[in-house]
C-alpha positions as CSV (number, residue, x, y, z in Angstrom):
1,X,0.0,0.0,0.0
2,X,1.6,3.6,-1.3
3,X,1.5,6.2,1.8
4,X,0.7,9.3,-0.1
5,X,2.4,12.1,1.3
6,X,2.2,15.2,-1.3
7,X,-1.0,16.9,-2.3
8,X,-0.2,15.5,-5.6
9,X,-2.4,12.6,-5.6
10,X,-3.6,9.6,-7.9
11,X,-2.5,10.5,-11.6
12,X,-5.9,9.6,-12.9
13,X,-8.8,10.8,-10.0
14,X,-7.4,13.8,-7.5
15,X,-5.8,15.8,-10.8
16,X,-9.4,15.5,-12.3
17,X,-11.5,16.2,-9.1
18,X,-9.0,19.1,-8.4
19,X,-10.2,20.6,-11.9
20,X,-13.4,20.1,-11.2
21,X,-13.5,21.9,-8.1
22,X,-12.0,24.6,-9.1
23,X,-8.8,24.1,-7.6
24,X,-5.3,24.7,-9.6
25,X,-3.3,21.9,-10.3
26,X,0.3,22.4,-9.8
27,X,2.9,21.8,-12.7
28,X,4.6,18.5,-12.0
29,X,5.9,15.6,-13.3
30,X,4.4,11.9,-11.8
31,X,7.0,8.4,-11.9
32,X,5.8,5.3,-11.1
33,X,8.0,2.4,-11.5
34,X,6.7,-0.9,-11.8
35,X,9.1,-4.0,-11.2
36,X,10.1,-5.5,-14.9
37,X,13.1,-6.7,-16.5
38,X,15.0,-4.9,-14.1
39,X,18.2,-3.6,-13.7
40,X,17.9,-3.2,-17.6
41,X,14.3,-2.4,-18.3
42,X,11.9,-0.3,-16.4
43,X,8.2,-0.4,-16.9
44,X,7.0,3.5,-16.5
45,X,3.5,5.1,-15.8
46,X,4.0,8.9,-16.2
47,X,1.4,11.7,-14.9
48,X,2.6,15.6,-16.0
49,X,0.3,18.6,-16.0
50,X,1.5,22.1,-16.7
51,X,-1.2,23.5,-14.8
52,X,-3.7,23.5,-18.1
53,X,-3.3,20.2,-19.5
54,X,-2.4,16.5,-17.3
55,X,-1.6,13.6,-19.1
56,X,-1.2,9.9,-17.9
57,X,1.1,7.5,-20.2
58,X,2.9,3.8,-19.5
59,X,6.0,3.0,-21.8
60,X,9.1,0.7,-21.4
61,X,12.8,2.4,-20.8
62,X,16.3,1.6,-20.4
63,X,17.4,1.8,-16.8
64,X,20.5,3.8,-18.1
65,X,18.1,6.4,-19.6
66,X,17.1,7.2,-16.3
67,X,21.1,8.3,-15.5
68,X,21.2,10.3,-18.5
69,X,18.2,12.2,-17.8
70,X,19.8,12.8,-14.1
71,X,23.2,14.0,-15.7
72,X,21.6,16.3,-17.9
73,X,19.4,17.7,-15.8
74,X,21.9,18.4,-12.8
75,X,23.7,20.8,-14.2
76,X,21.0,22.6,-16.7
77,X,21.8,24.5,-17.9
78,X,25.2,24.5,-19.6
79,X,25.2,27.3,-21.5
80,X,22.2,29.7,-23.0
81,X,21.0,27.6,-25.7
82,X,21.3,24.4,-23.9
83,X,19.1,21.5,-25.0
84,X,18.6,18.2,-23.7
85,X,16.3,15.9,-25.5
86,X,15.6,12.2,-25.4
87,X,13.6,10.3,-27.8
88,X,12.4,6.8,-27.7
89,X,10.1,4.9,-30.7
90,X,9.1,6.6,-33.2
91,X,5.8,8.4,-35.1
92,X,6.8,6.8,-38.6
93,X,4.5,4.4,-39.5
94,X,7.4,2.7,-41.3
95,X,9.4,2.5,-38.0
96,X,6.4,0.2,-37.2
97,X,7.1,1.5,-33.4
98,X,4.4,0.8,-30.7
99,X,4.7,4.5,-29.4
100,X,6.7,7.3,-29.7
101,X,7.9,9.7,-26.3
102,X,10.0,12.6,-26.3
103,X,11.2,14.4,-22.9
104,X,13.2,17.5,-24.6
105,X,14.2,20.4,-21.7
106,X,15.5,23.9,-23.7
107,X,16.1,27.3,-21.9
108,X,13.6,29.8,-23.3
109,X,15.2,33.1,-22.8
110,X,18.3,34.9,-22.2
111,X,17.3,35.3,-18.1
112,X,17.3,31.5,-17.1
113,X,13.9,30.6,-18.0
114,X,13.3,26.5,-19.1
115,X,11.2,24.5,-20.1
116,X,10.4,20.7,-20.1
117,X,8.6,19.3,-23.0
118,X,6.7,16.3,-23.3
119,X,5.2,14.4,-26.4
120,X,3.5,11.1,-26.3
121,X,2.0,9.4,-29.0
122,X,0.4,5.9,-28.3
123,X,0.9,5.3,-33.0
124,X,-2.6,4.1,-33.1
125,X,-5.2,5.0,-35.0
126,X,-8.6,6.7,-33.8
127,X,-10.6,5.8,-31.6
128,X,-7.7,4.6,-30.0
129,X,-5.2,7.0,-30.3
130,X,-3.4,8.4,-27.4
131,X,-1.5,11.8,-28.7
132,X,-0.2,14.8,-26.4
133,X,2.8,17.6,-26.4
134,X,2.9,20.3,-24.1
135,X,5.7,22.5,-21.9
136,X,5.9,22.7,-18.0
137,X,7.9,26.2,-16.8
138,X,10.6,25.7,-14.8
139,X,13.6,27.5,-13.3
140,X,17.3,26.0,-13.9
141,X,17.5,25.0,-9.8
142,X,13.7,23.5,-10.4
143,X,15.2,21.5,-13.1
144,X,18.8,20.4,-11.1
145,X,15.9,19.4,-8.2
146,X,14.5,17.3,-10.5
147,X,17.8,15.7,-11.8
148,X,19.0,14.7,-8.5
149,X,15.5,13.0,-8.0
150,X,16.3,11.1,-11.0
151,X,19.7,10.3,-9.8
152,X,18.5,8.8,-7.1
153,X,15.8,7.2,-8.6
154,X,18.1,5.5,-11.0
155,X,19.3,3.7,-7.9
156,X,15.9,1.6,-8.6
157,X,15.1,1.3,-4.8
158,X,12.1,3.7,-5.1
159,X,8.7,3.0,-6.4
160,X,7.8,7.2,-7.5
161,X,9.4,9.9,-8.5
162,X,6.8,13.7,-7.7
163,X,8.6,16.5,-8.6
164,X,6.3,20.0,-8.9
165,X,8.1,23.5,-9.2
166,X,8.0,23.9,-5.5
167,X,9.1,20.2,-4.0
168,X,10.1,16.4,-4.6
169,X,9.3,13.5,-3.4
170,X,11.0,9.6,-3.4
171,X,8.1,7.0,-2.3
172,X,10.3,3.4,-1.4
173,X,8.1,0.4,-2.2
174,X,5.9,-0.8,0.1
């Protein structure tokens, strides 16, 4: 049983009922981590919102993904124009890929502002199809929080990952 102690909440019913009473949902970023092929494959469910728009996706990872997303985001950013993007699958139908993510953080201006973009798309066709994009605002020390949740994360001895603009959170199994 998962102790919840954030106000961020189930991915799929407190975001929604939050909405619908008029509160504001926070920007954040949602990791749950359920036990696979592991230490070289994780099995992710991801909940994000930028305040506007939440989305809920599962896809299958690389451990060592994880690390690079920690390295990266640890020190964002480098430089001015500094861009991290990782890409797994592909939107080609050729590629014949079961789903396509991208996680792509940029600075957006010359005073430190970032953003963390995130595109989904599920490759199938409608009714079923499963397709989001959308930017969460973040400062550079919002992002480096967030890359030294993933670092430790990476360790695979936590179940979720919460990170919002203001706060993180590791949740062990239970």
């Amino acid at each position: 049983m998962l102790r919840v102690v954030s106000s961020i909440g189930n991915e799929k019913t407190s975001m929604h009922n939050n909405k619908m009473l008029g509160h504001i949902v926070k920007s954040h970023l949602h990791i749950t981590r359920r036990p696979y092929e592991e230490p070289y494959h994780l099995n992710l469910v991801v909940s994000a919102s930028n305040g506007n728009i939440s989305a809920c996706f599962e896809y299958f990872e690389n451990a060592s993904a994880i690390c690079k997303w920690a390295s990266a985001l640890e020190q964002f950013p480098r430089h001015s124009d500094d861009v991290f993007l990782h890409e797994i699958g592909s939107e080609a139908p050729e590629e014949r890929c079961a789903y396509y993510f991208k996680l792509r953080v940029s600075t957006t201006n010359s005073v430190g502002g970032c953003a963390i973009q995130l595109r989904f798309n599920n490759n199938q066709n409608s009714p079923n199809q499963e397709l989001f994009e959308f930017c969460i605002h973040a400062e550079p020390s919002q992002i480096n929080r967030l890359g030294k949740l993933l670092r430790t994360f990476s360790e695979l001895n936590h179940e979720i990952l919460e990170w919002n603009v203001t706060e993180g959170l590791l949740h062990e199994f239970s």
